[in-house]
mmCIF file of the C-alpha atoms, coordinates in Angstrom:
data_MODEL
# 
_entry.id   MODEL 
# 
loop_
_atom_site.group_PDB 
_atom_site.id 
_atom_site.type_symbol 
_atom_site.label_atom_id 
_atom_site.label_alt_id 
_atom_site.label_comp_id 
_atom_site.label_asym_id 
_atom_site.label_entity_id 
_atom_site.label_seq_id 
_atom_site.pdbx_PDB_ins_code 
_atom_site.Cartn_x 
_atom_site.Cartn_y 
_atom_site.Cartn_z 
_atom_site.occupancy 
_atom_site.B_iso_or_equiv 
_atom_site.pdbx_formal_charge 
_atom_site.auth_seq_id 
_atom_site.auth_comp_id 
_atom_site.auth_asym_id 
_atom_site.auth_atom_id 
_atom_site.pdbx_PDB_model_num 
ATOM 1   C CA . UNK A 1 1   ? 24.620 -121.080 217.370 1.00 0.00 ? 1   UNK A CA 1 
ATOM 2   C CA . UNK A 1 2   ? 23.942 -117.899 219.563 1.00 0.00 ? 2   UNK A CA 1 
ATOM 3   C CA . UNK A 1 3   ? 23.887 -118.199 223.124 1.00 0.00 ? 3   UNK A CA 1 
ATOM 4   C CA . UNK A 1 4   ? 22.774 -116.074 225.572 1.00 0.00 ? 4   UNK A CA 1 
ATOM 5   C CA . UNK A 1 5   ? 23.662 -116.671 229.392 1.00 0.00 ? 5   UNK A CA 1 
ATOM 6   C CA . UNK A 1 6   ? 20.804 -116.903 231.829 1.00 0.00 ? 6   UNK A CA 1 
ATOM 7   C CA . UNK A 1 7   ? 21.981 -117.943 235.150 1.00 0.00 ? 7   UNK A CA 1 
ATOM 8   C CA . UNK A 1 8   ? 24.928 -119.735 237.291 1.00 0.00 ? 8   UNK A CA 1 
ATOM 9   C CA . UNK A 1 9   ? 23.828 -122.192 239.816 1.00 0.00 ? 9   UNK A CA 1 
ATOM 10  C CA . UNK A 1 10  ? 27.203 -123.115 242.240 1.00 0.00 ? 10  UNK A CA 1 
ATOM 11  C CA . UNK A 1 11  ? 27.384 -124.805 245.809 1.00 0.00 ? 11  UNK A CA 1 
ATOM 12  C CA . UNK A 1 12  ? 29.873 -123.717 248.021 1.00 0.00 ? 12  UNK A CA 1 
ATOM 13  C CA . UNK A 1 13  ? 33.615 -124.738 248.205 1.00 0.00 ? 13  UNK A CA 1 
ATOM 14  C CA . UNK A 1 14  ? 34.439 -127.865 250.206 1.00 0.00 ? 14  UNK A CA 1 
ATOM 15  C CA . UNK A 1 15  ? 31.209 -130.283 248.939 1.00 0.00 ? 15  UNK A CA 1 
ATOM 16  C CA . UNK A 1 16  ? 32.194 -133.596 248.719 1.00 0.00 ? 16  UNK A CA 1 
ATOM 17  C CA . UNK A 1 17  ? 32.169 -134.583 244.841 1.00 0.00 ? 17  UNK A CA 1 
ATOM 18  C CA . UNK A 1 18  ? 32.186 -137.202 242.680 1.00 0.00 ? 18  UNK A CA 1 
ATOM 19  C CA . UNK A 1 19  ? 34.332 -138.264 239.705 1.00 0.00 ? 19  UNK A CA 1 
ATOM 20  C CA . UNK A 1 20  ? 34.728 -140.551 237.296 1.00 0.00 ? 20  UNK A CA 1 
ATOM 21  C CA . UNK A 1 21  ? 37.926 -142.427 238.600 1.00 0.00 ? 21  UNK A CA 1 
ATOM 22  C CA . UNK A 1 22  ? 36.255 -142.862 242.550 1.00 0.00 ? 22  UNK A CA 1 
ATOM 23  C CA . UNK A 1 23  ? 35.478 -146.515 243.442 1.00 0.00 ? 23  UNK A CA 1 
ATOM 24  C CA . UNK A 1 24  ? 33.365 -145.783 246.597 1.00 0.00 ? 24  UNK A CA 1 
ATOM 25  C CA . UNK A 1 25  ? 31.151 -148.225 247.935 1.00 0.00 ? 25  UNK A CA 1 
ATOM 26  C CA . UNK A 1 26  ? 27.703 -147.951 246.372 1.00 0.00 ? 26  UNK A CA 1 
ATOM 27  C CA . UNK A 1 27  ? 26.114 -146.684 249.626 1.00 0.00 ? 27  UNK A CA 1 
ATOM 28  C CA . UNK A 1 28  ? 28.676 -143.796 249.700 1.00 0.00 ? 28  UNK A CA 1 
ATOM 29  C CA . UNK A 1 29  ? 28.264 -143.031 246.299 1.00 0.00 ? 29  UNK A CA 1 
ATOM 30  C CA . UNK A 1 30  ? 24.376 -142.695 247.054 1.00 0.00 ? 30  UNK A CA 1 
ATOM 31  C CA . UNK A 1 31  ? 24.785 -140.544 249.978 1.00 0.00 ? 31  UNK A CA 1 
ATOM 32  C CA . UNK A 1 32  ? 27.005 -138.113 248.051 1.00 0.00 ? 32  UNK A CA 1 
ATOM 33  C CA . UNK A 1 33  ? 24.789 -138.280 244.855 1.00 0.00 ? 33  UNK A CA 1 
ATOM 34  C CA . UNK A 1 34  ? 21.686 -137.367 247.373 1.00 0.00 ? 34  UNK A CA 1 
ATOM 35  C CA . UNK A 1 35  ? 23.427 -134.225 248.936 1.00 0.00 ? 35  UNK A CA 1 
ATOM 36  C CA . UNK A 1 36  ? 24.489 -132.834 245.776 1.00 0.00 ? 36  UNK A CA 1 
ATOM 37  C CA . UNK A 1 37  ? 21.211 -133.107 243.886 1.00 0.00 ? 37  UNK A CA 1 
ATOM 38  C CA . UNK A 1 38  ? 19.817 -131.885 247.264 1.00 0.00 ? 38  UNK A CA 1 
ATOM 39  C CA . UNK A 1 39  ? 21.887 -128.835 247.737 1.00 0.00 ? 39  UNK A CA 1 
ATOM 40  C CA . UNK A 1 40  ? 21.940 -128.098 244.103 1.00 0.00 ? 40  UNK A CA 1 
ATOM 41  C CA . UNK A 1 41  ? 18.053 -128.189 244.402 1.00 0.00 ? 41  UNK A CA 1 
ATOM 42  C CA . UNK A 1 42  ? 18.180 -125.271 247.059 1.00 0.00 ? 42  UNK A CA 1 
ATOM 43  C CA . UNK A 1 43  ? 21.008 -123.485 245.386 1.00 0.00 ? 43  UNK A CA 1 
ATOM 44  C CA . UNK A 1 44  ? 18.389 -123.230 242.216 1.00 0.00 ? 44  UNK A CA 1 
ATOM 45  C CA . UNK A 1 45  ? 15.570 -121.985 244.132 1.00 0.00 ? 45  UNK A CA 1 
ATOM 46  C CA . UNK A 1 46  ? 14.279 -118.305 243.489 1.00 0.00 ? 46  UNK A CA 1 
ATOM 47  C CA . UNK A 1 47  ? 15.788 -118.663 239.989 1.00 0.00 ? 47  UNK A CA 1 
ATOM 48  C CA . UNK A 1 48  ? 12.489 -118.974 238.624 1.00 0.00 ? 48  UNK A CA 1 
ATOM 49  C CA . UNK A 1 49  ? 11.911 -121.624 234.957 1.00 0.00 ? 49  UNK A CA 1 
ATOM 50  C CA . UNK A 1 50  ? 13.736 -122.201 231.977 1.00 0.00 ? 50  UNK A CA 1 
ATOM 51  C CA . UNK A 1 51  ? 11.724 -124.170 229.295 1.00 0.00 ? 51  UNK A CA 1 
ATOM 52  C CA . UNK A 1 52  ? 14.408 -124.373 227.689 1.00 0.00 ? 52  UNK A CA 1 
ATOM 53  C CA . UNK A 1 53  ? 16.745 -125.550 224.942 1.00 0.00 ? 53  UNK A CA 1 
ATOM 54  C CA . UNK A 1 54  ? 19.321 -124.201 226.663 1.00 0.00 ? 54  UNK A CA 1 
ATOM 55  C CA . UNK A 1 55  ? 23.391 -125.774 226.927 1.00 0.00 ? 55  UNK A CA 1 
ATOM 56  C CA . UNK A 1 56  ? 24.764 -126.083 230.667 1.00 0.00 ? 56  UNK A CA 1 
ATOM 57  C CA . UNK A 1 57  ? 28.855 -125.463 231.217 1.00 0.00 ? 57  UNK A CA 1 
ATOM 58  C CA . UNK A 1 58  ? 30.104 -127.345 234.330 1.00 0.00 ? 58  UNK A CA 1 
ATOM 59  C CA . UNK A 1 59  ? 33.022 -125.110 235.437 1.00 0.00 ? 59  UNK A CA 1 
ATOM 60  C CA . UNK A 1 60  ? 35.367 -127.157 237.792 1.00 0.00 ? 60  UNK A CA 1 
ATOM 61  C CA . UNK A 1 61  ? 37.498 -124.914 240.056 1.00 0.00 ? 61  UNK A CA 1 
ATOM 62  C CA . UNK A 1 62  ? 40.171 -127.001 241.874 1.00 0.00 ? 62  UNK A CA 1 
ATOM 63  C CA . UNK A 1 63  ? 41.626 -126.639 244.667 1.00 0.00 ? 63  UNK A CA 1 
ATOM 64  C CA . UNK A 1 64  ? 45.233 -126.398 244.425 1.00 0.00 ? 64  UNK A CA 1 
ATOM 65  C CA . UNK A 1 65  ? 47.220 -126.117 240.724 1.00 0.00 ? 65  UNK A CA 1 
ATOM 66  C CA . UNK A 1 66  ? 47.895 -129.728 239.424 1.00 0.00 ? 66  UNK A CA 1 
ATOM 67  C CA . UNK A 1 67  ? 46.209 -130.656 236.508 1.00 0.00 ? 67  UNK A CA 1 
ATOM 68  C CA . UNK A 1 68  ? 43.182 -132.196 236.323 1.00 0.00 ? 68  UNK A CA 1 
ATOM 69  C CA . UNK A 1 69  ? 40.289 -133.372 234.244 1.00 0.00 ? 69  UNK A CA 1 
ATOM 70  C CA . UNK A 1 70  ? 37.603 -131.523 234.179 1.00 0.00 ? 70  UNK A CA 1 
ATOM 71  C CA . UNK A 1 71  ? 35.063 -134.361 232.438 1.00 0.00 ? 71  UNK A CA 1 
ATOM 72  C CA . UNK A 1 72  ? 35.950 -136.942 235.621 1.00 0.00 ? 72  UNK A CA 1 
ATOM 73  C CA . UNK A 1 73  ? 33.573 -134.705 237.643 1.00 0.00 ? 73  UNK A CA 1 
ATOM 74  C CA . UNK A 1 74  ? 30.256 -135.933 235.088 1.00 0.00 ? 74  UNK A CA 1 
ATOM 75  C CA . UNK A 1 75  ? 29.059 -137.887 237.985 1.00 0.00 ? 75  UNK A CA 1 
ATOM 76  C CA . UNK A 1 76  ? 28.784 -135.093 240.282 1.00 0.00 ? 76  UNK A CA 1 
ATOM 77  C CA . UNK A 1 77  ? 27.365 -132.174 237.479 1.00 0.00 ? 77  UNK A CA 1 
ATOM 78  C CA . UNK A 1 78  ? 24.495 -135.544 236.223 1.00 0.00 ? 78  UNK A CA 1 
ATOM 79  C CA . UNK A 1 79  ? 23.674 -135.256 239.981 1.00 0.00 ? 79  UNK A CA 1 
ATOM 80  C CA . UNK A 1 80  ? 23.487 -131.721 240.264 1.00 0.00 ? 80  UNK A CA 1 
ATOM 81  C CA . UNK A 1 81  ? 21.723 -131.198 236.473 1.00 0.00 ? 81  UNK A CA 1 
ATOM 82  C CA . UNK A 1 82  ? 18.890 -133.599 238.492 1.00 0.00 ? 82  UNK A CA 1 
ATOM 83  C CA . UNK A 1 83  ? 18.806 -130.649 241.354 1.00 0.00 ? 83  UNK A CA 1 
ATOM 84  C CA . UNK A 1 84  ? 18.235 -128.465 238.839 1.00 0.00 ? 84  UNK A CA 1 
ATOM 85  C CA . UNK A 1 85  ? 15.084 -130.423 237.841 1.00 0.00 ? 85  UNK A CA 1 
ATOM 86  C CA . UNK A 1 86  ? 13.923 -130.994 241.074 1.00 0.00 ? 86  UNK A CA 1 
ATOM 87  C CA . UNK A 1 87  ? 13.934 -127.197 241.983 1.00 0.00 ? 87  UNK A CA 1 
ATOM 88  C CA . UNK A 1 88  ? 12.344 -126.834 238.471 1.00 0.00 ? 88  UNK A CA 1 
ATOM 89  C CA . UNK A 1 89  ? 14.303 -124.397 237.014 1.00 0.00 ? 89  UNK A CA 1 
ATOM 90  C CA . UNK A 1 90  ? 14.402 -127.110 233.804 1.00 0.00 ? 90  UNK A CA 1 
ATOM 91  C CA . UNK A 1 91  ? 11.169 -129.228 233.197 1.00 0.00 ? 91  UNK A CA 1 
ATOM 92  C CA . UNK A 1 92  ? 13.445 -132.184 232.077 1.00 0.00 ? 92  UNK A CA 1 
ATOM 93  C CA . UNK A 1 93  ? 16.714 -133.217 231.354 1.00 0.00 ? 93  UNK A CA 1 
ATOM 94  C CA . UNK A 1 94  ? 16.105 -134.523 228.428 1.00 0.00 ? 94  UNK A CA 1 
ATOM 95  C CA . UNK A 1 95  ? 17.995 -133.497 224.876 1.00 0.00 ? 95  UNK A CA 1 
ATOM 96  C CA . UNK A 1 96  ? 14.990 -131.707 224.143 1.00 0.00 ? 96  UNK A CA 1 
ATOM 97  C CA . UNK A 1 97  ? 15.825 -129.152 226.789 1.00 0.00 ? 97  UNK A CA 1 
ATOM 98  C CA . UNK A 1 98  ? 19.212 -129.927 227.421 1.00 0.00 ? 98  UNK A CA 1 
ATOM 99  C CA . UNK A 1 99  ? 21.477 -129.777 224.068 1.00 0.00 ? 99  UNK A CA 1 
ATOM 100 C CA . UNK A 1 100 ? 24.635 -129.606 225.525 1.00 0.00 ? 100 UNK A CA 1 
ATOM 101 C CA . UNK A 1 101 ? 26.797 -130.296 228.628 1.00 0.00 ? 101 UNK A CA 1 
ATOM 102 C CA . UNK A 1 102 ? 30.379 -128.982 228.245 1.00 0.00 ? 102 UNK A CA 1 
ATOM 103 C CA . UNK A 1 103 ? 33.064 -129.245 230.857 1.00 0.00 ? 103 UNK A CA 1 
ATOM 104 C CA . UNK A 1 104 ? 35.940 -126.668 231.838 1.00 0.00 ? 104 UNK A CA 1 
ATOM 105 C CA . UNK A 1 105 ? 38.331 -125.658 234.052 1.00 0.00 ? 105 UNK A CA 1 
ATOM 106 C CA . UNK A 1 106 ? 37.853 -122.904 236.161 1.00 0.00 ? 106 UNK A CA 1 
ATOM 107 C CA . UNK A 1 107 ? 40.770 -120.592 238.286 1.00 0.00 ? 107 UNK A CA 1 
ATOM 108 C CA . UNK A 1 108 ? 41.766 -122.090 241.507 1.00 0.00 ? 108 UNK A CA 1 
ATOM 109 C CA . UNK A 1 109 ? 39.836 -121.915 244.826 1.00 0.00 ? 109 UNK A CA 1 
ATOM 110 C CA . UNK A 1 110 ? 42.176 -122.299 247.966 1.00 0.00 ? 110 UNK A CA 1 
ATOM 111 C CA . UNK A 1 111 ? 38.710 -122.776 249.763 1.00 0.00 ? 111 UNK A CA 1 
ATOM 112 C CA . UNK A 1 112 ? 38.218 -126.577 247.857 1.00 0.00 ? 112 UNK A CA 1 
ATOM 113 C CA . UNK A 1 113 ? 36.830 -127.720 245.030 1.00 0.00 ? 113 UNK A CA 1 
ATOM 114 C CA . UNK A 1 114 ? 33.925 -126.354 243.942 1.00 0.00 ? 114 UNK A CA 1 
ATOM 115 C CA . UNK A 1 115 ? 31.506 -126.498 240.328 1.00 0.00 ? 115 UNK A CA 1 
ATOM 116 C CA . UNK A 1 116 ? 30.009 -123.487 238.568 1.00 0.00 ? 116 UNK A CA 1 
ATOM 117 C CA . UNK A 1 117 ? 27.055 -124.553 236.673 1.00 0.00 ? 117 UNK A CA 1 
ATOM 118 C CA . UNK A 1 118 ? 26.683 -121.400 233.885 1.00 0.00 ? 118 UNK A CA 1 
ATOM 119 C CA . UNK A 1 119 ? 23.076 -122.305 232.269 1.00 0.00 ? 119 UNK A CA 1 
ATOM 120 C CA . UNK A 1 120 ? 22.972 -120.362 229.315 1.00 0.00 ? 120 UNK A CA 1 
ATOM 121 C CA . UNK A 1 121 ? 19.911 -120.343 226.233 1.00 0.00 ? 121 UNK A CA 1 
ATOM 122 C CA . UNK A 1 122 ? 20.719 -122.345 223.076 1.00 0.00 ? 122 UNK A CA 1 
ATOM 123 C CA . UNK A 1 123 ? 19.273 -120.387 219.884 1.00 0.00 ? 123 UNK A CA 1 
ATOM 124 C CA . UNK A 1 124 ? 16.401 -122.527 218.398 1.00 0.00 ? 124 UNK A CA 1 
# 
């Protein structure tokens, strides 16, 4: 399958994230589920529509250089896939227009944590 990149949609270092291994209180969770799909939203705007299919990599960059798992931070790149609908720049997130979600570890960022999401057009 050819793929050809489109656009990269990233917040800024430092935004609170979720992962797989938190146990935050529900509210919490909410809150920080809310702000991501929110500033992911805003972060996507001006990057016009993608109809799509098309395959999204999530590319962590940690902060410091211990290992990590990239796939823990699912919660947080579902929540920020959902900003990407909500801006529209995908009519759905559905696996009609999304095919693939892959997950990767990017170079460190002393400035915190931060995900790179690389949208790029699956061949149809």
């Amino acid at each position: 399958m050819k793929l050809f990149p489109i656009t990269t949609v990233s917040l800024p270092p430092g935004e609170k994230l979720l992962t797989s291994n938190q146990r935050n209180h529900w509210r919490t969770r909410a809150r920080i589920t809310r702000d991501l799909r929110t500033a992911t939203a805003w972060a996507a705007k001006g990057h016009g529509r993608i109809s799509g299919p098309v395959r999204i990599t999530a590319v962590v960059h940690p902060k410091t250089n211990r290992r990590f798992d990239p796939h823990n931070y699912q919660p947080s790149v579902k929540a920020m896939i959902d900003g990407l609908v909500d801006a529209g720049l995908l009519p759905d997130d559905n696996s009609e227009v999304l095919t693939e979600v892959a997950f990767v570890a990017g170079e460190k960022n002393p400035a915190g944590w931060q995900i790179e999401l690389r949208i790029e057009e699956a061949a149809r």
